[in-house]
C-alpha positions, -999 to +999 in steps of 0.1 A: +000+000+000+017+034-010+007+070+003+001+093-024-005+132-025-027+145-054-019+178-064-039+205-078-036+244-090-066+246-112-096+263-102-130+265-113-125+278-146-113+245-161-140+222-141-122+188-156-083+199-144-099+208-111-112+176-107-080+154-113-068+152-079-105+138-064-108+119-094-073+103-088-077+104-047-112+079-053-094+059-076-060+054-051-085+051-025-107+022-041-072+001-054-061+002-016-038+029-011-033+062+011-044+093-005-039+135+005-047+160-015-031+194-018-046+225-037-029+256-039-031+288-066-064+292-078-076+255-067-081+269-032-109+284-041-127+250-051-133+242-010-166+276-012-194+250-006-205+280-042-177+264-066-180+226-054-219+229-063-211+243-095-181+226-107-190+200-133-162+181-152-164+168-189-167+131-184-165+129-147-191+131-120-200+166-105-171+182-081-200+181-054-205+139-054-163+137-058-158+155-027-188+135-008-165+102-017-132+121-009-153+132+030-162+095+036-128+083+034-113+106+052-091+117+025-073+150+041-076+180+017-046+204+026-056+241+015 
């Protein structure tokens, strides 16, 4: 089992980069690993409960249903 930290710097203006590191957190999370994540820049700005109910990737569940996943694992979110 490894620990990983997801990193992001995208914010709300480009709703799929934004959601890489809670797309990538679930999917370390499901296969059995350790995830953080760690936004910084203009990703900070994603934690206004706002932008997570507005943030809706191309090809990827809303930011808002990411985030419930990332909450009930206890995933840490560094801001």
């Amino acid at each position: 089992m490894a620990k990983i930290v997801f990193i992001g710097s995208h914010g709300f203006e480009n709703p799929t980069k934004s959601a890489f590191p809670f797309i990538l957190a679930n999917g370390a999370i499901e296969a059995g690993h350790q995830a953080e994540i760690s936004l910084f820049g203009d990703a900070v700005i994603l934690m206004k409960d706002a932008v997570v109910n507005s943030v809706v990737p191309v090809g990827w569940p809303p930011l808002k249903e990411l985030l419930a996943t990332i909450t009930k694992n206890r995933v840490p979110i560094y801001v």
